[in-house]
Backbone atoms as SQL, in Angstrom:
CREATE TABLE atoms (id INTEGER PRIMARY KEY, chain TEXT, resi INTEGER, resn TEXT, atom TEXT, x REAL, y REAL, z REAL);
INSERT INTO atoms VALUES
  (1, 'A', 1, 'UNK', 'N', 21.230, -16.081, -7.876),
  (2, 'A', 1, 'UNK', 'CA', 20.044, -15.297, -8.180),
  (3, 'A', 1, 'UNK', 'C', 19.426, -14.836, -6.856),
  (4, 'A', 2, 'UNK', 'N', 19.237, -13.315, -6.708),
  (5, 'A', 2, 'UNK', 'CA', 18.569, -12.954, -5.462),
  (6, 'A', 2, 'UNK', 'C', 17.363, -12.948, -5.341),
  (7, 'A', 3, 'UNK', 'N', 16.529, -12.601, -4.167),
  (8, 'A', 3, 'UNK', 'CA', 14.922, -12.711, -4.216),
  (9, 'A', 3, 'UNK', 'C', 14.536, -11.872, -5.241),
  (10, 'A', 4, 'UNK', 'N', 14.960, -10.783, -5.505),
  (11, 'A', 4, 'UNK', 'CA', 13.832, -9.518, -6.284),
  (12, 'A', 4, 'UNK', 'C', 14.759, -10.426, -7.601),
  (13, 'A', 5, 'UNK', 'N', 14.981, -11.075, -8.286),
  (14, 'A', 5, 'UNK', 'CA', 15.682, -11.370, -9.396),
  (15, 'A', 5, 'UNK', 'C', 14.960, -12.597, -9.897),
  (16, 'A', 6, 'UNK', 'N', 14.521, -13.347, -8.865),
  (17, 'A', 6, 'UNK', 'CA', 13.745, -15.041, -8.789),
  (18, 'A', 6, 'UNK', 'C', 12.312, -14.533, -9.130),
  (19, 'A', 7, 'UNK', 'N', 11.673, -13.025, -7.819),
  (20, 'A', 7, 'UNK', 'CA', 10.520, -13.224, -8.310),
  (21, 'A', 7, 'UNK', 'C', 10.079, -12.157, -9.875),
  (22, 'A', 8, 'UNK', 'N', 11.544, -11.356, -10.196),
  (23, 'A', 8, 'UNK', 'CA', 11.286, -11.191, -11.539),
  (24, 'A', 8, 'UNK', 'C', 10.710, -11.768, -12.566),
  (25, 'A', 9, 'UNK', 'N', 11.517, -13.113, -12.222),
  (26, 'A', 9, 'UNK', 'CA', 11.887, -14.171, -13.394),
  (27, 'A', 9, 'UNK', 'C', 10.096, -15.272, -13.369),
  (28, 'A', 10, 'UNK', 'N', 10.107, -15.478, -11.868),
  (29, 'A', 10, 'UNK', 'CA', 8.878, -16.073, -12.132),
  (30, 'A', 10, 'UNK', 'C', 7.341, -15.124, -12.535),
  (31, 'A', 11, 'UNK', 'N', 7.441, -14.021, -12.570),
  (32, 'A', 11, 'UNK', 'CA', 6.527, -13.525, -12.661),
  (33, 'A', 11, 'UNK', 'C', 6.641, -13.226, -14.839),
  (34, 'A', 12, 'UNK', 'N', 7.781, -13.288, -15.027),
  (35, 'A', 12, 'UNK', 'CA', 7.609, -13.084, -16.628),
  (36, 'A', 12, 'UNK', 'C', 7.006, -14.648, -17.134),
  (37, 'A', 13, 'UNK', 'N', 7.883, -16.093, -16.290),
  (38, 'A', 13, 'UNK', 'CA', 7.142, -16.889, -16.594),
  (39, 'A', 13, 'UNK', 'C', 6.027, -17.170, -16.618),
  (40, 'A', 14, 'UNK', 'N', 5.071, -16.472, -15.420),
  (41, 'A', 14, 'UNK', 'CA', 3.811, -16.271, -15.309),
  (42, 'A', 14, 'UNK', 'C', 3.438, -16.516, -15.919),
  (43, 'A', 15, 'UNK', 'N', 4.143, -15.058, -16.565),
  (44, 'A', 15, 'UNK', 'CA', 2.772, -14.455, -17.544),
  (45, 'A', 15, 'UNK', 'C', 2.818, -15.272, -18.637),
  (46, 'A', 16, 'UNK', 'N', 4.104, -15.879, -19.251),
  (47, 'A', 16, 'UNK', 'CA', 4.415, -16.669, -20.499),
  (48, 'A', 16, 'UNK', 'C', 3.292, -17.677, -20.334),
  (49, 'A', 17, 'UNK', 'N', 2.938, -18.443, -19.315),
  (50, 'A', 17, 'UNK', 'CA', 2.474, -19.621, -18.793),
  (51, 'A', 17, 'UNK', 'C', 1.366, -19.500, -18.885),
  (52, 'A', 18, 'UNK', 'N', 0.449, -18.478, -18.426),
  (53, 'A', 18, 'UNK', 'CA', -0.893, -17.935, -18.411),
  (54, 'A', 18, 'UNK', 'C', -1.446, -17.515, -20.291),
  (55, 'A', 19, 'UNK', 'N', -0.275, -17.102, -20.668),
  (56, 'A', 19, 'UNK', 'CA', -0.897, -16.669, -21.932),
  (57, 'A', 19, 'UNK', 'C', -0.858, -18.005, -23.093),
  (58, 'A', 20, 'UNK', 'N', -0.182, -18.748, -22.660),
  (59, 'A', 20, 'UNK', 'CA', -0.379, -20.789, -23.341),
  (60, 'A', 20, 'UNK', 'C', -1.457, -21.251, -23.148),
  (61, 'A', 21, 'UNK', 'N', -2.064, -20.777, -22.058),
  (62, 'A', 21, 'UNK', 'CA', -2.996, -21.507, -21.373),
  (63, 'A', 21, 'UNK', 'C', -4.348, -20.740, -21.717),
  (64, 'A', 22, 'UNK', 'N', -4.235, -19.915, -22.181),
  (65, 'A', 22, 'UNK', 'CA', -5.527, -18.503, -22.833),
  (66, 'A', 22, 'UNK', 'C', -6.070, -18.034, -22.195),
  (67, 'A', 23, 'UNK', 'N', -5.201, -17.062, -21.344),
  (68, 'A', 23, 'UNK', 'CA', -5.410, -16.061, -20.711),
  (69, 'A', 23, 'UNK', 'C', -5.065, -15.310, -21.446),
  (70, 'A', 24, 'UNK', 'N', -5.483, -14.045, -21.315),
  (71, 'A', 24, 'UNK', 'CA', -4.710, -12.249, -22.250),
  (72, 'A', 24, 'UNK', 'C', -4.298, -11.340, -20.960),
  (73, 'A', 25, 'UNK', 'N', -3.564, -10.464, -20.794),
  (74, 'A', 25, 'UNK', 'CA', -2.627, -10.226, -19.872),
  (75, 'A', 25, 'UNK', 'C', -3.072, -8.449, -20.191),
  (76, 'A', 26, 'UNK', 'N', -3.999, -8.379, -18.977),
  (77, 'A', 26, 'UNK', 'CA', -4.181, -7.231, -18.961),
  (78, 'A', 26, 'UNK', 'C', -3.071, -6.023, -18.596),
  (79, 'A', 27, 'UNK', 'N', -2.675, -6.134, -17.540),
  (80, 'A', 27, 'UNK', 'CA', -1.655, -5.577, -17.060),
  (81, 'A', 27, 'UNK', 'C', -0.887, -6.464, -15.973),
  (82, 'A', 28, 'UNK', 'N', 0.440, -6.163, -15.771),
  (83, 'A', 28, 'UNK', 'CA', 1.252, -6.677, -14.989),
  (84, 'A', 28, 'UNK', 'C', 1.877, -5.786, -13.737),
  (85, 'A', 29, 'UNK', 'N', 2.361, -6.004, -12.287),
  (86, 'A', 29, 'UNK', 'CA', 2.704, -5.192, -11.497),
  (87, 'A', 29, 'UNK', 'C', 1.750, -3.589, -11.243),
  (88, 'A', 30, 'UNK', 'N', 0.220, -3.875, -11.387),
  (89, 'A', 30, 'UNK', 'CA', -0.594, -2.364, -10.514),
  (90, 'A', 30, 'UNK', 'C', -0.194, -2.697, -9.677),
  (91, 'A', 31, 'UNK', 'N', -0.280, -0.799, -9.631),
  (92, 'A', 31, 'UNK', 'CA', 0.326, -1.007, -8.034),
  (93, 'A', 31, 'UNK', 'C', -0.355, 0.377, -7.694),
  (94, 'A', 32, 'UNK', 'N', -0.558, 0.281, -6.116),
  (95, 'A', 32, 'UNK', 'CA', -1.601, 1.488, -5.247),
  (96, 'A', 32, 'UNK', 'C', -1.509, 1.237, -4.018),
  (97, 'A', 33, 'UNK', 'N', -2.421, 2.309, -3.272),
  (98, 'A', 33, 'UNK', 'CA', -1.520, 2.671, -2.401),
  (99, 'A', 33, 'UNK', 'C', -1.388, 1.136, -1.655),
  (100, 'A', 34, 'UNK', 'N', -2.246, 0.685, -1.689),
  (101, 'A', 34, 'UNK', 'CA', -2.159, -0.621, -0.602),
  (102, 'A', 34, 'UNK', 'C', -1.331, -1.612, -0.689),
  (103, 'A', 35, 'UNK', 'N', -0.898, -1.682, -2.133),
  (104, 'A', 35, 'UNK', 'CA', 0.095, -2.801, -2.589),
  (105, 'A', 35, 'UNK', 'C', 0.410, -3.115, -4.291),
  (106, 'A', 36, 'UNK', 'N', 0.441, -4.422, -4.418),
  (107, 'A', 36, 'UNK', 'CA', 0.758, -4.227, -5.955),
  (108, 'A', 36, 'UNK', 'C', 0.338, -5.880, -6.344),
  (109, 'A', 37, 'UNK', 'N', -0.556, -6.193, -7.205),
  (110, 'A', 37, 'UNK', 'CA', -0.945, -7.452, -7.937),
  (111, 'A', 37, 'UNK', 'C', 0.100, -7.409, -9.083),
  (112, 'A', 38, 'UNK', 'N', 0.552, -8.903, -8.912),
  (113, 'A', 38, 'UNK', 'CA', 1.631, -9.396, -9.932),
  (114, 'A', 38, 'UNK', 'C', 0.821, -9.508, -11.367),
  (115, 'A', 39, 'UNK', 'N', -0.058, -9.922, -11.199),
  (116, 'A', 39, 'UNK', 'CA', -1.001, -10.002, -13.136),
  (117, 'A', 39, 'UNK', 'C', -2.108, -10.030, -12.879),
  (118, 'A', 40, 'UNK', 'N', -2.689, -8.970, -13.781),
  (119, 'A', 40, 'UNK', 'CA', -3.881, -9.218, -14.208),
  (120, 'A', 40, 'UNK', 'C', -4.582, -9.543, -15.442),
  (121, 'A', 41, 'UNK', 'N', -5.187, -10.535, -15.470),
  (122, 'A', 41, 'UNK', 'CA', -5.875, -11.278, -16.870),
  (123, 'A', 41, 'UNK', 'C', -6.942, -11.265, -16.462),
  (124, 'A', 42, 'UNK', 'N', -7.721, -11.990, -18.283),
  (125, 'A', 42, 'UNK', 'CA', -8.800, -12.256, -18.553),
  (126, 'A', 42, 'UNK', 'C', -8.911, -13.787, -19.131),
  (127, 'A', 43, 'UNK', 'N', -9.738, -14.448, -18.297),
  (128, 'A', 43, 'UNK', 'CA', -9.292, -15.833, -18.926),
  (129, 'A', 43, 'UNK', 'C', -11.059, -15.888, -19.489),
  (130, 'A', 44, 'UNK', 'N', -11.681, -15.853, -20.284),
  (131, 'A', 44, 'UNK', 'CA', -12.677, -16.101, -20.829),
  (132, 'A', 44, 'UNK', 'C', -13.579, -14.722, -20.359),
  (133, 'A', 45, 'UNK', 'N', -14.861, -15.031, -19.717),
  (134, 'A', 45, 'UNK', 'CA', -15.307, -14.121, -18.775),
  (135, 'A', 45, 'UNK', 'C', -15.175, -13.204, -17.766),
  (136, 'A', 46, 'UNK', 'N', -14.011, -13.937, -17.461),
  (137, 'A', 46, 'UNK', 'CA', -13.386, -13.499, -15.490),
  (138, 'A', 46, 'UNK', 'C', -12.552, -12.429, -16.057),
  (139, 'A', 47, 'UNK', 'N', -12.371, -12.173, -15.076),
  (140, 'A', 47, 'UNK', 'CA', -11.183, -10.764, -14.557),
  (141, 'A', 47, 'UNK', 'C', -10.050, -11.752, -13.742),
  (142, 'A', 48, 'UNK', 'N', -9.405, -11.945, -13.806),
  (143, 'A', 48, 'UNK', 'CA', -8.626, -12.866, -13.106),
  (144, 'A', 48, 'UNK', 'C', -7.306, -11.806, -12.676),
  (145, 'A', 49, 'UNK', 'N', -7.029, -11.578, -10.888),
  (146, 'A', 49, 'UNK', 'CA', -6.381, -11.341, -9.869),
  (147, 'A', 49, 'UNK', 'C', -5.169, -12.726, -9.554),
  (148, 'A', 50, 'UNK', 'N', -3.492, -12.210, -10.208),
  (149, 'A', 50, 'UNK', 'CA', -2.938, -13.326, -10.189),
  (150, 'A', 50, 'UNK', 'C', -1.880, -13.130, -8.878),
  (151, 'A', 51, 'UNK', 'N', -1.528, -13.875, -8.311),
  (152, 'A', 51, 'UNK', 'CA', -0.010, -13.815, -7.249),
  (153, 'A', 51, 'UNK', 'C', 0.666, -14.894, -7.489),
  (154, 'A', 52, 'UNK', 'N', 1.626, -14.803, -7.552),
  (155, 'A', 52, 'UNK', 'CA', 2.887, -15.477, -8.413),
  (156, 'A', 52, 'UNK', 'C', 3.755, -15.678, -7.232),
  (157, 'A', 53, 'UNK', 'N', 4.024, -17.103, -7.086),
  (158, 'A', 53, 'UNK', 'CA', 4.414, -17.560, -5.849),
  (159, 'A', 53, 'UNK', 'C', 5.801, -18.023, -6.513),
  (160, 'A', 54, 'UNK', 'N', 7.408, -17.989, -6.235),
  (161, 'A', 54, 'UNK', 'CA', 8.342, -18.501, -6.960),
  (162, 'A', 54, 'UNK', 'C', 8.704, -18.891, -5.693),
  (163, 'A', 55, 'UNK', 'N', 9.306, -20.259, -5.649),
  (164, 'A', 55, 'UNK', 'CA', 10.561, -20.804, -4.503),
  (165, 'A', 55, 'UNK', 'C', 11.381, -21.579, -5.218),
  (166, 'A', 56, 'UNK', 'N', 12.740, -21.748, -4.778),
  (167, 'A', 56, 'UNK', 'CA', 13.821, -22.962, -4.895),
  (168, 'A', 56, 'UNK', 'C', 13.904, -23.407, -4.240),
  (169, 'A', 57, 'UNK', 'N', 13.114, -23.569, -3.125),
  (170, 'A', 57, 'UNK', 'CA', 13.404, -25.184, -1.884),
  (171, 'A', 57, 'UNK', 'C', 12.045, -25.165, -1.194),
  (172, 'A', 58, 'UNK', 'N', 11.735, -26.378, -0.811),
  (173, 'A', 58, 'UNK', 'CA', 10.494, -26.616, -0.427),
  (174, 'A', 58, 'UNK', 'C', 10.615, -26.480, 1.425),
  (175, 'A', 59, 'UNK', 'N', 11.746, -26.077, 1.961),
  (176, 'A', 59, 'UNK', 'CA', 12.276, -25.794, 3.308),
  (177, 'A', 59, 'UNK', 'C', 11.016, -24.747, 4.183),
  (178, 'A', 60, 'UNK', 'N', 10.792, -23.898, 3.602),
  (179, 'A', 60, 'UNK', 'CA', 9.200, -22.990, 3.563),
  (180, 'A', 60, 'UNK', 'C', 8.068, -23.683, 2.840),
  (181, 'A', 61, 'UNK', 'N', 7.913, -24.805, 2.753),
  (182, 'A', 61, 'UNK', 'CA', 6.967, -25.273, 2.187),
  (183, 'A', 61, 'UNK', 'C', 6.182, -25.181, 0.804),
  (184, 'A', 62, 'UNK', 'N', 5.468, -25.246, -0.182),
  (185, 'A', 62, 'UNK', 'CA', 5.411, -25.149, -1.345),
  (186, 'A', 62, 'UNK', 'C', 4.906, -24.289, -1.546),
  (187, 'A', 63, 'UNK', 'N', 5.321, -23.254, -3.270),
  (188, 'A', 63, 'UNK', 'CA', 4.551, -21.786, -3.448),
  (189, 'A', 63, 'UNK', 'C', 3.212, -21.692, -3.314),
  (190, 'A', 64, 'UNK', 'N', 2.585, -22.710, -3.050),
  (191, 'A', 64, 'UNK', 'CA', 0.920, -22.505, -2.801),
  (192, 'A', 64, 'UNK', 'C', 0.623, -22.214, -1.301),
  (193, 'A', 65, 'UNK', 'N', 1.555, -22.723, -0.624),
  (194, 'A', 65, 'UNK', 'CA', 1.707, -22.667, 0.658),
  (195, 'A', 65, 'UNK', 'C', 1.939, -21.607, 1.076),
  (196, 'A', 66, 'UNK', 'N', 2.703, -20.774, 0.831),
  (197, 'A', 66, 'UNK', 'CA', 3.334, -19.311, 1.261),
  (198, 'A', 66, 'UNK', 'C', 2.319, -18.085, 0.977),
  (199, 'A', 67, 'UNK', 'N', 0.819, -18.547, 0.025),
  (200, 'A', 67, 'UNK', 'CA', -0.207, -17.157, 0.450),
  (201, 'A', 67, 'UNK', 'C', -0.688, -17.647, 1.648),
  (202, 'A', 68, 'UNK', 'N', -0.435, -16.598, 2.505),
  (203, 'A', 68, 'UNK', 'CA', -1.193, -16.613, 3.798),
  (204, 'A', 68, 'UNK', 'C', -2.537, -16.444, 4.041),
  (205, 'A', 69, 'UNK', 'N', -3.041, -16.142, 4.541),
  (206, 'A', 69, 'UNK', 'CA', -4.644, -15.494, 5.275),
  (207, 'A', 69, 'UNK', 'C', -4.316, -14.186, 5.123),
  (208, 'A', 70, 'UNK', 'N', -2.896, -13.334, 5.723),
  (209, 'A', 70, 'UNK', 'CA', -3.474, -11.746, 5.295),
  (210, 'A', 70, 'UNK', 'C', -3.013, -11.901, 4.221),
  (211, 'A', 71, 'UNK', 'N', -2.568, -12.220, 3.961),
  (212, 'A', 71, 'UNK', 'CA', -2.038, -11.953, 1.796),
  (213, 'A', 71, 'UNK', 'C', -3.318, -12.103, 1.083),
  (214, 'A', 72, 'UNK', 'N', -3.849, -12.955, 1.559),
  (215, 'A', 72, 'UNK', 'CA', -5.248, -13.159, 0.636),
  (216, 'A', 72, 'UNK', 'C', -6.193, -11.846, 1.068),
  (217, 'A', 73, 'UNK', 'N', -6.254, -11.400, 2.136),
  (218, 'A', 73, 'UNK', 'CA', -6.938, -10.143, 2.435),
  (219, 'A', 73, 'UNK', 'C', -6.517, -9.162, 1.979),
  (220, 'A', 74, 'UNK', 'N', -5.094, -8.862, 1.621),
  (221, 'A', 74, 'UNK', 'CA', -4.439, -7.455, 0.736),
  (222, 'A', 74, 'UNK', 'C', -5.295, -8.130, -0.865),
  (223, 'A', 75, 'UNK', 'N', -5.005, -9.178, -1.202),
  (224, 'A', 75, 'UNK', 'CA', -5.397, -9.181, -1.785),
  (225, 'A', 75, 'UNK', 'C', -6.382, -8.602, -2.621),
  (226, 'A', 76, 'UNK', 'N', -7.917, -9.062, -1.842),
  (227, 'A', 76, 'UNK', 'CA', -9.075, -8.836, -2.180),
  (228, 'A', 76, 'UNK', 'C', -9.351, -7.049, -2.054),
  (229, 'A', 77, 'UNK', 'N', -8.590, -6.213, -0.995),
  (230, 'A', 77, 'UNK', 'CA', -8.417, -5.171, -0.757),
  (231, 'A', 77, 'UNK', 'C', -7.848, -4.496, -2.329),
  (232, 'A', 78, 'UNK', 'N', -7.145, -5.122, -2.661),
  (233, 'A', 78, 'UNK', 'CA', -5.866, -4.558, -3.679),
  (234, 'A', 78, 'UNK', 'C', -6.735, -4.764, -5.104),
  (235, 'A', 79, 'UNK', 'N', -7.616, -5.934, -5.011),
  (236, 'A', 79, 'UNK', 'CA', -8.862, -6.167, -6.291),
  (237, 'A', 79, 'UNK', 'C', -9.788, -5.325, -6.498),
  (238, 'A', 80, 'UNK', 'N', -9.854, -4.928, -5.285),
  (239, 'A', 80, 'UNK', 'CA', -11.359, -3.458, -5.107),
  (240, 'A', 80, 'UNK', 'C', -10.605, -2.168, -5.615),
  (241, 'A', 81, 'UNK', 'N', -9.532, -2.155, -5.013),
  (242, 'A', 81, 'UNK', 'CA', -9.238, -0.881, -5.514),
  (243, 'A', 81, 'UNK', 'C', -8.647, -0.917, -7.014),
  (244, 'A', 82, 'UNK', 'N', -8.541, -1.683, -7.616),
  (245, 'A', 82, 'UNK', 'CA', -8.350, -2.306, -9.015),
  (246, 'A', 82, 'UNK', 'C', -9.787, -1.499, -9.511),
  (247, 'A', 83, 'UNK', 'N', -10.808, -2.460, -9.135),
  (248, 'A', 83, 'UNK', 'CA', -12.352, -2.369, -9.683),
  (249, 'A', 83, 'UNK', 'C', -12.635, -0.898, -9.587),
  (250, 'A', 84, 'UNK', 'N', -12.450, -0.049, -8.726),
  (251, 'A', 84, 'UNK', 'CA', -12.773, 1.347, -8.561),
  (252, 'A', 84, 'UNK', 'C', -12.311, 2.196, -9.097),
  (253, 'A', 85, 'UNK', 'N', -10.751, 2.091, -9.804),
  (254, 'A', 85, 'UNK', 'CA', -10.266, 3.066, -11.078),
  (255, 'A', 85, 'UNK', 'C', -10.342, 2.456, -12.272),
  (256, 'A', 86, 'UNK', 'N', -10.712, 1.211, -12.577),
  (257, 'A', 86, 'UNK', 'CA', -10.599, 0.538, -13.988),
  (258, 'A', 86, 'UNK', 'C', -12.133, 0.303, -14.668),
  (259, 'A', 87, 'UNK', 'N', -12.616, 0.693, -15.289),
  (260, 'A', 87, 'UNK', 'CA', -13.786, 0.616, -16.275),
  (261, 'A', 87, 'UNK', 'C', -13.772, -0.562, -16.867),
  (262, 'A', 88, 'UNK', 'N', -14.969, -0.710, -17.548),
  (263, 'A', 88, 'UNK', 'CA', -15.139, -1.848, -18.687),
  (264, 'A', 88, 'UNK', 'C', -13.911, -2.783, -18.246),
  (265, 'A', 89, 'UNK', 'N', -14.564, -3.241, -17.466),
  (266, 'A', 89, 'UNK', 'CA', -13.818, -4.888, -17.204),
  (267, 'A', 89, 'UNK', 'C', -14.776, -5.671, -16.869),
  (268, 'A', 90, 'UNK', 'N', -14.561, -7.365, -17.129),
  (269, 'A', 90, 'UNK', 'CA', -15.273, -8.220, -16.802),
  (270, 'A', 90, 'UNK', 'C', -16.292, -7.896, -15.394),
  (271, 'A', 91, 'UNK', 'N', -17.674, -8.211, -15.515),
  (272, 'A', 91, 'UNK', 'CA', -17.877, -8.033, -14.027),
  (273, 'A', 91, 'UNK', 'C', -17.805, -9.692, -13.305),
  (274, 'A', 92, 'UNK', 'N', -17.541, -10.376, -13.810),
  (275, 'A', 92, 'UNK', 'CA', -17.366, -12.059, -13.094),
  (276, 'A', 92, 'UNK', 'C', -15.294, -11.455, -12.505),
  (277, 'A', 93, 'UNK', 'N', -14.936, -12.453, -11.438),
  (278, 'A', 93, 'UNK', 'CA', -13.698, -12.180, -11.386),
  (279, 'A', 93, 'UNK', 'C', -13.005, -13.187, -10.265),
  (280, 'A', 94, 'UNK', 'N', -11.911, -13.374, -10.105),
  (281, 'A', 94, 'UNK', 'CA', -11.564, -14.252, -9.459),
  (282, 'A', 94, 'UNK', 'C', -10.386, -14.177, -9.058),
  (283, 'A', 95, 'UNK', 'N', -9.388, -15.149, -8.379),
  (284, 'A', 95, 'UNK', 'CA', -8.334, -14.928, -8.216),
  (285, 'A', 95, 'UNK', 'C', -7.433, -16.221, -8.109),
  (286, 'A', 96, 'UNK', 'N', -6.126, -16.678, -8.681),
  (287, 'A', 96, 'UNK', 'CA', -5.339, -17.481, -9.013),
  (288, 'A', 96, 'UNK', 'C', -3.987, -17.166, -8.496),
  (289, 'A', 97, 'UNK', 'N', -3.679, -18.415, -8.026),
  (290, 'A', 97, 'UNK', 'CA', -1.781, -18.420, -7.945),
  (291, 'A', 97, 'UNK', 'C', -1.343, -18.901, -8.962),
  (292, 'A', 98, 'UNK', 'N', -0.268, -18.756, -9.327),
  (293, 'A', 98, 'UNK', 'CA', 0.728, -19.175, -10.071),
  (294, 'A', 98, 'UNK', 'C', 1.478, -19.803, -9.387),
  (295, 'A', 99, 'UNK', 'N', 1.851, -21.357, -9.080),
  (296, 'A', 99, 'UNK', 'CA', 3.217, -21.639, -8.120),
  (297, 'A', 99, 'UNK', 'C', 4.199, -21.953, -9.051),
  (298, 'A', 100, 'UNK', 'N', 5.579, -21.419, -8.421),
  (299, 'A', 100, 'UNK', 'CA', 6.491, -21.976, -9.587),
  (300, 'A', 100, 'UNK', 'C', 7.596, -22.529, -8.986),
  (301, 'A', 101, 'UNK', 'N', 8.260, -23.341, -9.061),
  (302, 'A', 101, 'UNK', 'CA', 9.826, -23.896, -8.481),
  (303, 'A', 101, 'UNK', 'C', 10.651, -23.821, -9.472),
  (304, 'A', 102, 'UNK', 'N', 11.257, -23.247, -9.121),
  (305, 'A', 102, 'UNK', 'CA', 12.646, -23.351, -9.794),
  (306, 'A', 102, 'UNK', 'C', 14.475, -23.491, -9.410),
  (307, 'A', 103, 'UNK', 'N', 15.210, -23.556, -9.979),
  (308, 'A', 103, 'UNK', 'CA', 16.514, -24.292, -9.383),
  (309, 'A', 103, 'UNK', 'C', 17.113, -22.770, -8.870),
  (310, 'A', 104, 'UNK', 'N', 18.060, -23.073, -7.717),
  (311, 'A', 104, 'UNK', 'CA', 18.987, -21.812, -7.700),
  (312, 'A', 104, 'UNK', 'C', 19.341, -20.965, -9.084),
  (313, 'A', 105, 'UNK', 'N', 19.755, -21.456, -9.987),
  (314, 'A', 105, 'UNK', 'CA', 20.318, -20.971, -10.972),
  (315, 'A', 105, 'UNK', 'C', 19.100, -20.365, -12.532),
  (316, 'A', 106, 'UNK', 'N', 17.578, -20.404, -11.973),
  (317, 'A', 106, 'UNK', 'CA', 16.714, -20.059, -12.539),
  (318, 'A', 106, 'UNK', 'C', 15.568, -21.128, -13.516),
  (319, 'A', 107, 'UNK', 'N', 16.292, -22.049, -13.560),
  (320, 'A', 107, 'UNK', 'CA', 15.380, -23.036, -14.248),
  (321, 'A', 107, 'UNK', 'C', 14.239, -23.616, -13.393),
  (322, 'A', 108, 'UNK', 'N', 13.308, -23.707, -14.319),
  (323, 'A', 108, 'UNK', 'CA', 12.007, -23.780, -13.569),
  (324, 'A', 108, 'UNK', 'C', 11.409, -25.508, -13.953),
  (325, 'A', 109, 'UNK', 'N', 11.485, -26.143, -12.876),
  (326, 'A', 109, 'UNK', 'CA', 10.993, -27.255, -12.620),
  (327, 'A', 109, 'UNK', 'C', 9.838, -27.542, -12.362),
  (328, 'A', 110, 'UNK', 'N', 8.400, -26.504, -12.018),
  (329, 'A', 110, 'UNK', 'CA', 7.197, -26.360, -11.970),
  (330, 'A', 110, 'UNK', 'C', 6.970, -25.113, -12.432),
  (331, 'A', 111, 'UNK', 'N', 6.026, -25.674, -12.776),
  (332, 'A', 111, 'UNK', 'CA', 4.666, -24.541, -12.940),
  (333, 'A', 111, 'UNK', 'C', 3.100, -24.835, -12.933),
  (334, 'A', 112, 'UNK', 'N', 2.061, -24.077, -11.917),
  (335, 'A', 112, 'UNK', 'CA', 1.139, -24.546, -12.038),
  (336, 'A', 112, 'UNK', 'C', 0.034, -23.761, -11.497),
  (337, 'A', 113, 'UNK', 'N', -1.424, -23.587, -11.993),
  (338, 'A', 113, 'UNK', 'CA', -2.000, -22.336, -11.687),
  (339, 'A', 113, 'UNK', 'C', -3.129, -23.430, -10.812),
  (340, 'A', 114, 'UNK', 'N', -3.389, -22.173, -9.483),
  (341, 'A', 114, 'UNK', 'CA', -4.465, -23.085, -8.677),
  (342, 'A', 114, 'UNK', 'C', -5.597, -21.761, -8.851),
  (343, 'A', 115, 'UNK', 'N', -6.683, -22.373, -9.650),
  (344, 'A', 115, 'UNK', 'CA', -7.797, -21.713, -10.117),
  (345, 'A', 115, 'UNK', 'C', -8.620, -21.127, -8.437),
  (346, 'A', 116, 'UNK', 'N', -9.603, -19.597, -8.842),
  (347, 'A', 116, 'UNK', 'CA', -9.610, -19.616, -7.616),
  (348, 'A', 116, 'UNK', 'C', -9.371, -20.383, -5.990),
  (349, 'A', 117, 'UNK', 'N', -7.914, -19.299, -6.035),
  (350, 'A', 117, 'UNK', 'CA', -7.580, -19.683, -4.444),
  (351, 'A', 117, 'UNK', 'C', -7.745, -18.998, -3.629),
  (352, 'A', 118, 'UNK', 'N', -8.643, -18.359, -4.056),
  (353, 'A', 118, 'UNK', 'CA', -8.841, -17.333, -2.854),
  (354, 'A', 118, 'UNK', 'C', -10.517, -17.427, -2.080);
């Protein structure tokens, strides 16, 4: 399984994972000019900004580990410009990882959402 194939796969789990958990799945993959948010939900009130972290070896350290400092700044960049073409949305909002591990061969041995991490 290659990278763009792993973070396919974890990002459908995502969303599978997020919507168990009662979230509703606004949209998946916006994308503009600055970049592209893996999911966006609504988990009660919030607007929830998701990044979906997938690894198979902890050699780079764990998917919570791998948002950086500027990732979290595209981020918040990539949320505004969200907020500035999208109407009627929550005005509370936040932002969540998804970490996921899974085996070379796609099976997923974690999953787990770290409530605002940003």
């Amino acid at each position: 399984m290659n990278r763009k194939e792993l973070g396919a796969l974890g990002e459908k789990k995502a969303a599978e994972y997020l919507k168990k958990k009662g979230y509703r799945i606004r949209e998946t993959n916006f994308r503009c000019r600055e970049g592209e948010i893996d999911i966006i939900a609504q988990d009660k009130d919030y607007l929830v900004f998701v990044e979906v972290r997938t690894r198979t070896g902890s050699d780079f350290g764990t998917p919570e580990e791998s948002v950086t400092a500027a990732k979290k700044d595209k981020l918040v960049s990539l949320a505004l410009a969200y907020l500035q073409t999208h109407h009627n949305v929550p005005a509370l909002w936040r932002f969540d990882v998804v970490a996921i591990e899974a085996t070379t061969d796609g099976r997923i041995s974690r999953i787990d959402v770290v409530r605002d991490a940003i």
